[in-house]
C-alpha positions as CSV (number, residue, x, y, z in Angstrom):
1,X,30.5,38.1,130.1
2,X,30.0,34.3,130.7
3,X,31.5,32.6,133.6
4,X,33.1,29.1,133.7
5,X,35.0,26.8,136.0
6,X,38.2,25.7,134.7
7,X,40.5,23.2,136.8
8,X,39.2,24.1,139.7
9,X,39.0,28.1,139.5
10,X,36.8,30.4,138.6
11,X,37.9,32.0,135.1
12,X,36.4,35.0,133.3
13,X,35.9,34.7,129.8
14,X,34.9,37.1,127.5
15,X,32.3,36.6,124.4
16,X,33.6,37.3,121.2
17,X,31.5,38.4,118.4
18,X,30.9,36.3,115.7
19,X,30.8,37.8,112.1
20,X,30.6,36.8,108.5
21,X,33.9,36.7,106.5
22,X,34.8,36.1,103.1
23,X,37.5,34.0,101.8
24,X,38.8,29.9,101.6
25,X,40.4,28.2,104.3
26,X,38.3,25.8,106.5
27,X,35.0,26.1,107.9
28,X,36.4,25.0,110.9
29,X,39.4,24.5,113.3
30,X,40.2,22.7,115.9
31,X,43.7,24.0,117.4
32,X,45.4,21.6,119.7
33,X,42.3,21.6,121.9
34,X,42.4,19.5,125.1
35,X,40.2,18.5,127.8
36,X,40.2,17.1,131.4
37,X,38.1,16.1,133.8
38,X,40.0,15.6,137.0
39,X,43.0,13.7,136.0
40,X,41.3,12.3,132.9
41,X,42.3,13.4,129.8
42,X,39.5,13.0,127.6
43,X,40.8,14.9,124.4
44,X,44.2,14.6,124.3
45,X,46.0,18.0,121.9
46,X,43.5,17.5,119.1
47,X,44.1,19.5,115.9
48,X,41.4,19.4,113.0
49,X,40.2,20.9,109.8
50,X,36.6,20.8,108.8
51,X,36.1,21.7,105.4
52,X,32.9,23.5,104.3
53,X,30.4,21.0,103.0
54,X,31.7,17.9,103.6
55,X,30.4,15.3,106.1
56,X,32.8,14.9,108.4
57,X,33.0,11.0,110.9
58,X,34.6,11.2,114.6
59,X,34.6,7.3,114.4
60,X,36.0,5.0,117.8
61,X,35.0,3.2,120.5
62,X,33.5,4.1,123.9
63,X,35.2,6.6,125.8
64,X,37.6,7.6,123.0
65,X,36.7,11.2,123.2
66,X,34.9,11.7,120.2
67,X,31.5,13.0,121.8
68,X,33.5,15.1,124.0
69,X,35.3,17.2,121.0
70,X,31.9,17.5,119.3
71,X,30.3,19.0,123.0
72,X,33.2,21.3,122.6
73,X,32.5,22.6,119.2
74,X,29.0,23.1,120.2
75,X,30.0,25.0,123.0
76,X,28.3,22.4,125.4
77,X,31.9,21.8,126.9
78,X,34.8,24.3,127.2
79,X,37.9,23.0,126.6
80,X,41.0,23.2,129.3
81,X,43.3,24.8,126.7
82,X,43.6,25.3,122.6
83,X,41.9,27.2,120.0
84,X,38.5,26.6,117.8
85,X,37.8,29.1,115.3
86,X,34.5,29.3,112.4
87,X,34.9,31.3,109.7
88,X,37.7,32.4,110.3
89,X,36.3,33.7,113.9
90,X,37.4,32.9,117.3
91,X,34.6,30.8,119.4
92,X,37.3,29.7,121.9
93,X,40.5,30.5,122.9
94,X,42.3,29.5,126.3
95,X,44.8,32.1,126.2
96,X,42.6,35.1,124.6
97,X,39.8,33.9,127.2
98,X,37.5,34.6,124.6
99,X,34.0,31.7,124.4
100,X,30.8,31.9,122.4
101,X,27.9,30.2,123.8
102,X,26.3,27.9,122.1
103,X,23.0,29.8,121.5
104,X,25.3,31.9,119.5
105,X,27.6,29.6,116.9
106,X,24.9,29.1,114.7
107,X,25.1,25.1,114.9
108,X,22.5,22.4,114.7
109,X,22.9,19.5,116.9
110,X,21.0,16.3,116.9
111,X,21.4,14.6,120.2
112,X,21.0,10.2,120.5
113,X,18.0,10.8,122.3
114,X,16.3,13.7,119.6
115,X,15.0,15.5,122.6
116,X,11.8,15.5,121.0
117,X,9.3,17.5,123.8
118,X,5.5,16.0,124.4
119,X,4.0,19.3,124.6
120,X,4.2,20.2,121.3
121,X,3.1,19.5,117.7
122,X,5.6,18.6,114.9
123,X,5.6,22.0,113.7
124,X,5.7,24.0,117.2
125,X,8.8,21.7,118.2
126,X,10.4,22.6,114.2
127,X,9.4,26.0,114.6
128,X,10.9,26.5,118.3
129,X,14.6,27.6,117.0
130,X,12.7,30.6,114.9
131,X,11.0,31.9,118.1
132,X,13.8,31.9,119.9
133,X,15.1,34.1,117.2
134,X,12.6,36.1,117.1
135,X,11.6,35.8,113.9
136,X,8.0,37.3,112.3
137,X,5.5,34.6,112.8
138,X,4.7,34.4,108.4
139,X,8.6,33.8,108.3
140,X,8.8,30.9,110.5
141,X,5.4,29.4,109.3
142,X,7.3,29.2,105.6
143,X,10.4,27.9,106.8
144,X,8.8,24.9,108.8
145,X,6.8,24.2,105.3
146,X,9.8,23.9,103.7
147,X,12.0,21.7,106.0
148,X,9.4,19.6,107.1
149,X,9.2,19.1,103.3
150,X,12.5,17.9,102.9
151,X,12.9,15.6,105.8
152,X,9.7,13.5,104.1
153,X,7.0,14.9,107.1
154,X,4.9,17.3,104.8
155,X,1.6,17.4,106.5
156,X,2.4,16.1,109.4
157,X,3.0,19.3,111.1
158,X,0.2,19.5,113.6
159,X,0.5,16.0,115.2
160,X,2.0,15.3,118.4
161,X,5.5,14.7,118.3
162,X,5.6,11.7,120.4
163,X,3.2,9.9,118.4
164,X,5.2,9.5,115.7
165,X,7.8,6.7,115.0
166,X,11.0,6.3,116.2
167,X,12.4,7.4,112.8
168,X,9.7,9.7,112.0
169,X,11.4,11.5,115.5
170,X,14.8,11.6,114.1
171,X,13.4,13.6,111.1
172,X,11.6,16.0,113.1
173,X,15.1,16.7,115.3
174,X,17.1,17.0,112.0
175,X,14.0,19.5,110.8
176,X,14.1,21.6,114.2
177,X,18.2,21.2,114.1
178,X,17.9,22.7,109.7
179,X,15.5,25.0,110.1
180,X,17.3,28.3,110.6
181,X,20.1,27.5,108.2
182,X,23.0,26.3,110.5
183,X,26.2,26.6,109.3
184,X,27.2,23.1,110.6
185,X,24.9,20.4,111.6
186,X,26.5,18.2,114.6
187,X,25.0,14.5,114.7
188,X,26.2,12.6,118.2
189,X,25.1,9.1,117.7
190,X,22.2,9.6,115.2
191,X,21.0,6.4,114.5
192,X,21.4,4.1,117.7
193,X,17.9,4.3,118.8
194,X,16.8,2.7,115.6
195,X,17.0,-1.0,114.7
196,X,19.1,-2.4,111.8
197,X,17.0,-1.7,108.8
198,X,15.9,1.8,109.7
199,X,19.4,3.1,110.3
200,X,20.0,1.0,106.9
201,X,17.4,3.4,105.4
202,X,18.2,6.7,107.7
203,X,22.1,6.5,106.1
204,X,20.6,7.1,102.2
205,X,17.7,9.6,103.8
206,X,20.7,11.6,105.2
207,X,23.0,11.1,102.2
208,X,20.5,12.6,100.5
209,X,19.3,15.5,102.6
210,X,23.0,16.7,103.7
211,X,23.3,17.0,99.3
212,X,20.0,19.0,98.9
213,X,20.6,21.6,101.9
214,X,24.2,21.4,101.3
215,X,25.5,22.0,105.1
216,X,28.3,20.6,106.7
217,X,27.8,17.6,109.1
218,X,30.3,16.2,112.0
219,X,29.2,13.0,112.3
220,X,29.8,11.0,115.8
221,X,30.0,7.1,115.9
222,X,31.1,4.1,117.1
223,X,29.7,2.2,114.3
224,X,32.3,2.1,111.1
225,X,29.8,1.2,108.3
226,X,27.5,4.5,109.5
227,X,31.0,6.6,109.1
228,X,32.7,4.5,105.8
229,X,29.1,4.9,104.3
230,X,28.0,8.4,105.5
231,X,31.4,10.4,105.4
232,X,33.9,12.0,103.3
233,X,36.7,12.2,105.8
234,X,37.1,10.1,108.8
235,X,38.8,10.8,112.3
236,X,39.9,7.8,113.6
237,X,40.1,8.7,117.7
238,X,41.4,6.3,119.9
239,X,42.1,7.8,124.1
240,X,41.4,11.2,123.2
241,X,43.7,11.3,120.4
242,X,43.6,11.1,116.3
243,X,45.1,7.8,115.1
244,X,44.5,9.0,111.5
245,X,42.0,11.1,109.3
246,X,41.1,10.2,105.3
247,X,38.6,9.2,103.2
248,X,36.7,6.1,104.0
249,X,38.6,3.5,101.4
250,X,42.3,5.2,102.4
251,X,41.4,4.2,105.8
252,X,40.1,1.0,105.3
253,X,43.0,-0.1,102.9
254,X,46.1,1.8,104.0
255,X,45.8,2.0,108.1
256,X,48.6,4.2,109.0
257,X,48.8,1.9,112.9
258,X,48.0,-0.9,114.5
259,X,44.8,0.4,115.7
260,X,43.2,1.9,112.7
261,X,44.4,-1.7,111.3
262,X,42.0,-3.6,114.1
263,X,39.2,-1.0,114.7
264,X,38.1,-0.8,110.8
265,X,36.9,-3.8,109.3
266,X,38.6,-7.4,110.6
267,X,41.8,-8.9,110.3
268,X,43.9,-11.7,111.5
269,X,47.7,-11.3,112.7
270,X,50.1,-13.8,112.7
271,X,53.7,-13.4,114.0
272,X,55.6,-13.7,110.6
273,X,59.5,-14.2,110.0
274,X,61.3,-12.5,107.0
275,X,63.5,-15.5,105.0
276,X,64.3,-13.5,102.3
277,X,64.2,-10.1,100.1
278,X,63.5,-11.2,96.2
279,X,65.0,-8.5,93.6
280,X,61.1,-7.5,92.8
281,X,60.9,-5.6,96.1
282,X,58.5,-8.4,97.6
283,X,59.7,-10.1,100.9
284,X,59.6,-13.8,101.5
285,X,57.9,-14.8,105.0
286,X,56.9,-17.5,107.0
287,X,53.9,-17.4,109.1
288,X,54.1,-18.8,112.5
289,X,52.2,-22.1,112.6
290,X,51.5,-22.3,108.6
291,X,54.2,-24.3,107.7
292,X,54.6,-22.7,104.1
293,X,56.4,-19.5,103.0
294,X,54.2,-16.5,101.4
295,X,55.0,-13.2,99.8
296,X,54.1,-10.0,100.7
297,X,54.5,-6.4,98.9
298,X,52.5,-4.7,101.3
299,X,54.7,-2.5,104.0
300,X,53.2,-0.5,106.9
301,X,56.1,1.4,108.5
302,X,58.8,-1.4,108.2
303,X,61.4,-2.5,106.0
304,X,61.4,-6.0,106.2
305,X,64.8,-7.4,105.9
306,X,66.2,-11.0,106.3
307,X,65.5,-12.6,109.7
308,X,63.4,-9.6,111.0
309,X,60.2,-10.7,113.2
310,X,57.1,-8.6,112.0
311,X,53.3,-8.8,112.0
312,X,51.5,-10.2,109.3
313,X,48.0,-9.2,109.0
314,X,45.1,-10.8,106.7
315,X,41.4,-9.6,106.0
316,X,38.9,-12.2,105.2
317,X,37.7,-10.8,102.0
318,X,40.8,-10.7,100.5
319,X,41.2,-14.5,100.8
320,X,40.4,-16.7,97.6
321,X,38.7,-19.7,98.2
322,X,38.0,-22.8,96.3
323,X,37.3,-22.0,92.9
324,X,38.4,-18.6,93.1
325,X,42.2,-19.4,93.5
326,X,44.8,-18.6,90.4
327,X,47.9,-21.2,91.0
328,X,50.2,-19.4,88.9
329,X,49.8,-16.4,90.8
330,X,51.3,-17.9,93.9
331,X,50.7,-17.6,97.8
332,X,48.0,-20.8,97.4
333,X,47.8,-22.9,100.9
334,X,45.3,-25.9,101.9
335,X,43.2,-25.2,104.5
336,X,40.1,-27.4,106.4
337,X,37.1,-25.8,106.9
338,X,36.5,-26.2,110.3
339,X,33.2,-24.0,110.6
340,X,30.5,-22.1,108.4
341,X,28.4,-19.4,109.3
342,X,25.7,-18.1,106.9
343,X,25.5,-14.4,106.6
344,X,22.4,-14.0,104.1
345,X,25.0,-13.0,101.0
346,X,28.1,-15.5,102.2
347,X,29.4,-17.9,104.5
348,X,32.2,-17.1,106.8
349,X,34.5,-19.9,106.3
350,X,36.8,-20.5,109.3
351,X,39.4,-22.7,108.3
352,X,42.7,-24.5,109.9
353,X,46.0,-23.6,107.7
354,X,48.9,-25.7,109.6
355,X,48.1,-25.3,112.8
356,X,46.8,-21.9,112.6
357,X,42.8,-20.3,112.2
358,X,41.9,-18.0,109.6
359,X,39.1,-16.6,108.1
360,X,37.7,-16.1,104.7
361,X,34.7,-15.5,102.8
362,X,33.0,-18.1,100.4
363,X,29.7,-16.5,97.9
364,X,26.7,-19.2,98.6
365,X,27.6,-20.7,95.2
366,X,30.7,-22.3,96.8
367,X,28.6,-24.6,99.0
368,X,31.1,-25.6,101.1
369,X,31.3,-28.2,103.5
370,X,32.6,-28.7,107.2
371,X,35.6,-31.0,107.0
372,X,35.9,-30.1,103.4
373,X,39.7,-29.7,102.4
374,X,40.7,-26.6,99.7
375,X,42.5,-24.5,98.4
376,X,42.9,-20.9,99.6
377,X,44.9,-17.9,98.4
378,X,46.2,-15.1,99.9
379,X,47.1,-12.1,97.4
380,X,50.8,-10.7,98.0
381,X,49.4,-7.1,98.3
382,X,46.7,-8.6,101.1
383,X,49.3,-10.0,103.0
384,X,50.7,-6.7,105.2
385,X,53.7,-6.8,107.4
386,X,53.8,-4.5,110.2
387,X,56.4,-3.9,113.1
388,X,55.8,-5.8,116.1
């Protein structure tokens, strides 16, 4: 029996016994799963399919609940209410009052601080699932051989843990979190601990390793290129809700609201006006502040229709500059470059249109000026109109 606190009270919950079973379906479930703490709601009704072998983003800011629903899977946290099954088997269930501990879910976690232990060696701290296990010492000598092997730390197994580099650390908690064959490795903020060009380099290294072992990864970050990069499906949570789940170009090109739109990649809005429908299906509008009208066949939940206010929303890269503009394709402005900022591969051109900012990018061939007058380009698919 395993005791928790819930709201308050003390509950009794009983442990259900995990066993193997056959079949499709998802590896796991998340079933309209909630949490509170006090009046807060920190996950908000959350419903979710994990597929088996996919790596799997909870991507959003701060506070969004996205740690919280993967403490929950782990069995770190108990939920206030819902359902989360692997396998097909029940690991919690508010109204069954059934929980599995987390010593007993067969998950790997890797924690933001690695938890590595100065006490022991590489291959004690690797090896310190198996013992725990119980397994024959032989056993767990071969299986530390191995993993250490594939995180890259093959003969490193008898120095001290703490001696090694920060990145070197990571491996060793991904090796100790692999090393008795998890069905699910959970990764809560893997890579913040490391400066730019390691977690640059600890993306591929992982990549790689989730292909060779072939187990299934939830993933939690705040940082959209470590999801877009790292993941096949990404959660989008915003106050302890989903805001939308797909694959990484889906979400970064067909936002299904408002704040998928703002949280992955940038943008720029403009209140927009809709003069007129054309018979191709695209609608004529006028940007507040730019003076000239532009068309747009890009639609996120609105019909535009003549004289309706929308949203119009631009992302930088879609914006032709210069030499890159095709008159006879239409939708070509002047702007004034107001400011440049070099960003190693491009400038980031902030221009003036009318009376209004926006931002493009220009390839260092351009070699743009401040105060430099051009042409600019905004594709009619680029340009999407949302409600206001």
């Amino acid at each position: 029996m395993a005791r928790s606190k819930k709201r308050g009270q003390n509950r009794l919950f009983r442990e259900a016994v995990i066993e193997p079973t056959g079949g499709g379906g998802p590896l796991l479930r998340l079933d309209h799963i909630s949490k509170l703490f006090g009046s807060f709601r920190a996950v908000d009704d959350l419903s979710l399919d994990i597929e088996p072998g996919e790596v799997f983003a909870l991507l959003g800011p701060s506070g969004c609940g996205k740690s919280t629903t993967l403490r929950q899977i782990a069995g770190l946290d108990q939920p206030d209410s819902g359902t989360i099954t692997l396998k097909g088997n029940v690991l919690f269930s508010a109204d069954n009052d059934i929980f599995v501990p987390p010593q007993k879910r067969n998950m790997g976690m890797v924690f933001q601080s690695y938890a590595i232990w100065p006490h022991l060696s590489v291959a004690e701290t690797v090896a310190y699932p198996l013992r725990l296990r119980k397994l024959p010492r032989a056993e767990v000598d071969v299986a530390v051989t191995d993993i250490l092997r594939q995180v890259g730390l093959d003969g490193m197994g008898d120095r001290p843990s703490t001696t090694l580099s920060g990145q070197q650390q990571q491996r060793v908690a991904l090796a100790r979190a692999l090393v008795y064959k998890p069905d699910m490795l959970l990764l809560d903020e893997p890579f913040s601990n490391l400066d730019v060009k390691l977690r640059e380099q600890m993306r591929v290294e992982l990549k790689l390793l989730q292909r060779q072992v072939g187990v299934t990864v939830i993933l939690v970050t705040h940082d959209q290129t470590e999801a877009l990069s790292l993941a096949d499906r990404v959660a989008v949570m915003n106050a302890g809700k989903i805001e939308q789940v797909g694959d990484p170009v889906t979400l970064y090109e067909k936002p299904s609201t408002p704040f998928v739109r703002e949280f992955i990649g940038l943008s720029t809005c403009f209140d927009a006006s809709v003069i007129s429908m054309r018979g191709d299906g695209s609608a004529e509008v006028l940007l507040e502040g730019m003076g000239v009208p532009l068309f747009s066949t890009a639609f996120h939940n609105c019909r535009p229709a003549n004289g309706v206010h929308l949203l119009a929303s631009i992302r930088p890269e879609a914006v032709a500059v210069g030499a890159s503009v095709v008159p006879d394709q239409g939708n070509v402005l002047e702007g004034k470059v107001e400011t440049l900022l070099f960003a190693g591969d491009r400038f980031e051109c902030h221009m003036r249109v009318g009376a209004v900012p926006l931002m493009a990018y220009s390839p260092r061939s351009e070699r743009l000026r401040e105060g430099d007058i051009l042409s600019l380009q905004i594709p009619k698919d680029a340009l999407s109109l949302w409600p206001k």
